[in-house]
C-alpha positions as CSV (number, residue, x, y, z in Angstrom):
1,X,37.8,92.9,66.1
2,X,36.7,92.6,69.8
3,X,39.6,90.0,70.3
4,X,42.3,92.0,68.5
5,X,41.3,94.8,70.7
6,X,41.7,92.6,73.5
7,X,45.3,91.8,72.2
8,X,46.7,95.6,71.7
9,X,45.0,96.4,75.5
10,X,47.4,93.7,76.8
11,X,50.5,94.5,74.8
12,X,49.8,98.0,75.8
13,X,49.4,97.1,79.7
14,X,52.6,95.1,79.6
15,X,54.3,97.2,78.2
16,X,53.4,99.9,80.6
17,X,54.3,97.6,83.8
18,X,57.7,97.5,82.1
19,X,58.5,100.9,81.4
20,X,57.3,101.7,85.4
21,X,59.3,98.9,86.3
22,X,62.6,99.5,84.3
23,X,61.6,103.7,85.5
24,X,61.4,102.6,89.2
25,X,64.7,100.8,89.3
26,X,66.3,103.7,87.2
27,X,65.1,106.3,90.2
28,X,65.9,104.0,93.2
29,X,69.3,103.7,91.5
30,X,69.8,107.1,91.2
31,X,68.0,108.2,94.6
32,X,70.2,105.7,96.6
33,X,73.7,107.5,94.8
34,X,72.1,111.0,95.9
35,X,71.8,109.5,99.0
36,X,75.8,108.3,99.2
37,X,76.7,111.6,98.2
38,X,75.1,113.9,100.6
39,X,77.4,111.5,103.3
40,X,80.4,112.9,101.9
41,X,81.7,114.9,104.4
42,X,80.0,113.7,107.2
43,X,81.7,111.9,110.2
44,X,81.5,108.2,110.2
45,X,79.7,106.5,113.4
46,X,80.9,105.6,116.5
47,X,80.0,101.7,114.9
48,X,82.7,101.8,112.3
49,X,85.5,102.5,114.8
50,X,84.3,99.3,116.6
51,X,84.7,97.2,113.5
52,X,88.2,98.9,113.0
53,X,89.6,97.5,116.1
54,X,87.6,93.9,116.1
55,X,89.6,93.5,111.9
56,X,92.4,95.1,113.4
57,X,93.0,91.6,115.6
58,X,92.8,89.7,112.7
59,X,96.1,88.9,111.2
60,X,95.9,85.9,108.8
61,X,98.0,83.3,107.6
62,X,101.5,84.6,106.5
63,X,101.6,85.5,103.2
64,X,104.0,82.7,101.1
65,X,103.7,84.8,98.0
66,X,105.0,87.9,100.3
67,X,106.6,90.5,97.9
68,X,107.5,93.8,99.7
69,X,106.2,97.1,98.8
70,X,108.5,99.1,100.1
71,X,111.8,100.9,99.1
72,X,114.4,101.7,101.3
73,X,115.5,105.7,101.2
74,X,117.5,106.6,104.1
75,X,120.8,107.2,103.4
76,X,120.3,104.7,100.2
77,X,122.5,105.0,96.7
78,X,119.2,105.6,95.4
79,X,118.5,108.3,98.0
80,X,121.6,109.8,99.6
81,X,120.1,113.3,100.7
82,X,117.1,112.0,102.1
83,X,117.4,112.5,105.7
84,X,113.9,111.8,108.1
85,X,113.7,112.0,111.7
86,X,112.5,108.3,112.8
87,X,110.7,109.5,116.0
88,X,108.8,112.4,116.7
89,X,108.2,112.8,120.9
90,X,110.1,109.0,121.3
91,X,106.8,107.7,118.9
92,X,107.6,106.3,114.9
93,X,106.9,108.6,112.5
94,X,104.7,107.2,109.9
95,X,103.4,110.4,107.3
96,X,101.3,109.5,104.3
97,X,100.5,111.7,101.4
98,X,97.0,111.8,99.5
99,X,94.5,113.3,97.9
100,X,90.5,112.8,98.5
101,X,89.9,112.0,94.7
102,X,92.7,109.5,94.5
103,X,90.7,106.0,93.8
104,X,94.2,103.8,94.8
105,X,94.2,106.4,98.3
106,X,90.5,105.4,98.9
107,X,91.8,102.0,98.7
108,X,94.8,102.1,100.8
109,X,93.1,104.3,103.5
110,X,91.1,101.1,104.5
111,X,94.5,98.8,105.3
112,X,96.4,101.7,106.8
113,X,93.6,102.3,109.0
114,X,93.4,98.9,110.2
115,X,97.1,98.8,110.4
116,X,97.3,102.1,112.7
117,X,94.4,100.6,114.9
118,X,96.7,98.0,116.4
119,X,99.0,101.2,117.8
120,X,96.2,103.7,118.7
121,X,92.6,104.6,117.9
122,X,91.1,107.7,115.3
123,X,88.7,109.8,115.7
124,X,86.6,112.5,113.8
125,X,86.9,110.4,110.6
126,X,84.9,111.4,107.5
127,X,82.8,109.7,104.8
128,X,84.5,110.6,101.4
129,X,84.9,109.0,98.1
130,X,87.1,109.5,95.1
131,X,86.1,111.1,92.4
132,X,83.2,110.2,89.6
133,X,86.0,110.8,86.8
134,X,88.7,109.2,87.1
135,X,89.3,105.6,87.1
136,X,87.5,103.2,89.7
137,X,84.9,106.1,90.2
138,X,83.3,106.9,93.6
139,X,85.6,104.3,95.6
140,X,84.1,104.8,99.2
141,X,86.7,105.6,101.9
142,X,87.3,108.1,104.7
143,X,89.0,111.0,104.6
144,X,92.4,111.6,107.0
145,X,91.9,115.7,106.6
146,X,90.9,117.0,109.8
147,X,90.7,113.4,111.9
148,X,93.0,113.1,115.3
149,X,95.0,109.6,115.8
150,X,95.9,109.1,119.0
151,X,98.7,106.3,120.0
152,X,101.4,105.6,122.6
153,X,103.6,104.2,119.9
154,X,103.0,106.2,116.3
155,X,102.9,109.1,115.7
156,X,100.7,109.8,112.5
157,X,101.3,112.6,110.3
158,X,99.0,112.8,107.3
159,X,98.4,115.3,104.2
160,X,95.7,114.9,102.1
161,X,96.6,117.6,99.3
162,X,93.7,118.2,97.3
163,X,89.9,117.7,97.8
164,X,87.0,115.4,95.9
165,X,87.6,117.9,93.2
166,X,91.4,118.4,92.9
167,X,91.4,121.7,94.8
168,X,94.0,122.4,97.1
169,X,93.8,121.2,100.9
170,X,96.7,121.0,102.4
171,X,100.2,121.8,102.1
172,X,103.0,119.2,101.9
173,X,106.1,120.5,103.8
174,X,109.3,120.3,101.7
175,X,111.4,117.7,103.6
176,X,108.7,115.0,102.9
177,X,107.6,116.6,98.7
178,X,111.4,116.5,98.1
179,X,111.4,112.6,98.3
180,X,107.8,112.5,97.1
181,X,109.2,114.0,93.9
182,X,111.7,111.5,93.6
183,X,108.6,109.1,93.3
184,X,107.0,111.2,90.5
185,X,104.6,112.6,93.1
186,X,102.4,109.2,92.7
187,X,99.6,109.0,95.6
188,X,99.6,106.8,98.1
189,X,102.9,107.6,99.5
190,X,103.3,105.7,102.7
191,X,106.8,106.9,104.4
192,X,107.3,104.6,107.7
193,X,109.8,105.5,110.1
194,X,112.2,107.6,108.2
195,X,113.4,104.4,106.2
196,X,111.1,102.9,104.2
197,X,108.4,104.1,101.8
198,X,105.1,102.6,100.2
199,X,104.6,104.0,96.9
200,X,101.2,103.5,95.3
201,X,98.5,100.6,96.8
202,X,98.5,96.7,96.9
203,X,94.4,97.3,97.8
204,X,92.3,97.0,94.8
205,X,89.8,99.4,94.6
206,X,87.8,98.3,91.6
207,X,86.3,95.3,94.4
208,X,84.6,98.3,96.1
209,X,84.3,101.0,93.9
210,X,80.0,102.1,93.0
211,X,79.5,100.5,96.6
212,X,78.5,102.1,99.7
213,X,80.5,102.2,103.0
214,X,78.1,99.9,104.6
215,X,79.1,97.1,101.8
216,X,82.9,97.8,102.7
217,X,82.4,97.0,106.3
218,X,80.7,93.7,105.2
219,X,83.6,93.1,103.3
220,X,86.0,93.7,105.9
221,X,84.2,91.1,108.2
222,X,83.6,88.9,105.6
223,X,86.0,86.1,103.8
224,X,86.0,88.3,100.7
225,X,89.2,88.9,98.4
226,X,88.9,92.7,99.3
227,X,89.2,91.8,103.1
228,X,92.5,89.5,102.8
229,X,94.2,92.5,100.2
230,X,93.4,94.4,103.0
231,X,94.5,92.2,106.1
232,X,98.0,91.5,103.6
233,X,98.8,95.3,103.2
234,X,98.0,96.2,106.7
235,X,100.1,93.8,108.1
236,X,103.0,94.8,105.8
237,X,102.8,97.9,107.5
238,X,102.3,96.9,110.7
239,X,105.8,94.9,110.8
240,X,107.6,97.9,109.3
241,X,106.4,99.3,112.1
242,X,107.3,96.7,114.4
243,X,110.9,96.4,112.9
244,X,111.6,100.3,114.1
245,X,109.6,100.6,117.1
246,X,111.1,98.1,119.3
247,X,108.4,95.6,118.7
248,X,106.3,97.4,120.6
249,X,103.1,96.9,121.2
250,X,104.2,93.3,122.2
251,X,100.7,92.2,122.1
252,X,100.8,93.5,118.2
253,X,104.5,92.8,117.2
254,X,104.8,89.6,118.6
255,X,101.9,88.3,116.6
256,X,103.2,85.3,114.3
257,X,102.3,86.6,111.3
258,X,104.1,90.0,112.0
259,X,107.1,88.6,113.7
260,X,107.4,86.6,110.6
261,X,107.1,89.8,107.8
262,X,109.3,91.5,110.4
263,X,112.1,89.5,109.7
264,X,111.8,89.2,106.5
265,X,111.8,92.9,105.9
266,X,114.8,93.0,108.6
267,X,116.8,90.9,106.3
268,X,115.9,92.5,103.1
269,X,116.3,96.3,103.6
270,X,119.0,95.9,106.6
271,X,120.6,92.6,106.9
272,X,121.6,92.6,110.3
273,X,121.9,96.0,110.9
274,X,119.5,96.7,113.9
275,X,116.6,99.3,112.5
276,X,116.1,102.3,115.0
């Protein structure tokens, strides 16, 4: 009896260090999502601008397996009403429309962020993720709503349309919804100089979504599939920019990498009709 005792005491006991174990890892899971959420909202560090520009300088190999992700809609057959100013005060216009819960906008924010810190610097940033139920839940990202970008070369007009939790926050003016609609109102919508638009994201955000924004910015300086998706789409942009602002910065635009993507978008959309 004594040794059968013995027996059931340790089941018991093991049992018990299991169930706190399994009970601890349950809370610390849960206490470290709490702790993500309450930095929604909150403006990102000064330390995450700083890894912004030191990616930014990164371009890569050019891509061989380059496939554009843009559509042409000035003055197109497809598009032969839609009319947008290029400049706005002698700087390119690039607007993007969002929305905070958006999981593919969460995604894309990270290469057009790296691809507007070549031109100019943000501030005033904010934590923000998608939301918990829709697909690729809690992507971490920032939020453009209520962030200044300042830039000798773009200027940046953003509209982030609805909230975390599909409320209404800010207006989309008509000249930019009208071609918006003719893309089914699908978010990101990326329109770059009057001339070319990036509908939807070539990020994926299922390699960061559940993560925290500290594990994004070790993916961005690490060699990590999420970093060269982003590095690809960022430069994408940043030679559609180059192709309409007169290659400027040169320090930027004459980059091998972009100089090469510039030229091929030159002869896909315009042939050799000189952009801008």
């Amino acid at each position: 009896m004594p040794r059968r005792q013995s027996r059931k005491k340790f089941y018991l006991t093991g049992f018990l260090i299991i169930a706190i174990v399994i009970g601890a890892y349950i809370y610390s899971g849960y206490a470290s999502e709490q702790g993500l959420l309450e930095e929604i909202g909150k403006p990102i560090p000064s330390s995450y601008y700083s890894v912004f520009s030191s990616v930014s300088g990164y371009y890569g190999l050019p891509n061989t397996s380059y496939s554009s992700i843009f559509y042409r809609i000035n003055g197109t057959q497809f598009f032969p009403n839609q009319t947008f100013p290029l400049t706005v005060h002698h700087k390119l216009l690039i607007v993007y429309v969002g929305a905070e819960w958006c999981p593919f906008c969460a995604a894309e924010r990270w290469a057009l962020v790296i691809a507007l810190s070549r031109f100019g610097e943000f501030s005033n940033l904010h934590y923000m993720m998608s939301s918990p139920n829709d697909v690729f839940p809690n992507t971490p990202t920032v939020t453009f709503y209520n962030s200044t970008y300042t830039s000798n070369y773009i200027c940046f007009q953003y509209y982030e349309y609805q909230n975390r939790s599909h409320d209404a926050l800010m207006s989309v003016p008509q000249n930019y919804s009208s071609v918006w609609k003719d893309f089914h109102s699908s978010i990101p919508f990326i329109i770059i100089g009057g001339e070319l638009v990036q509908n939807g994201s070539s990020v994926n955000p299922g390699l960061i979504n559940g993560q925290s924004w500290s594990y994004v910015l070790s993916q961005l300086q690490g060699n990590t599939q999420f970093r060269q998706q982003v590095i690809d789409s960022a430069n994408e942009i940043t030679a559609a920019a180059c192709s309409m602002d007169g290659g400027q910065p040169s320090s930027v635009c004459n980059e091998s990498t972009i100089k090469y993507l510039s030229q091929l978008l030159q002869l896909e959309y315009f042939g050799d009709q000189v952009i801008g």
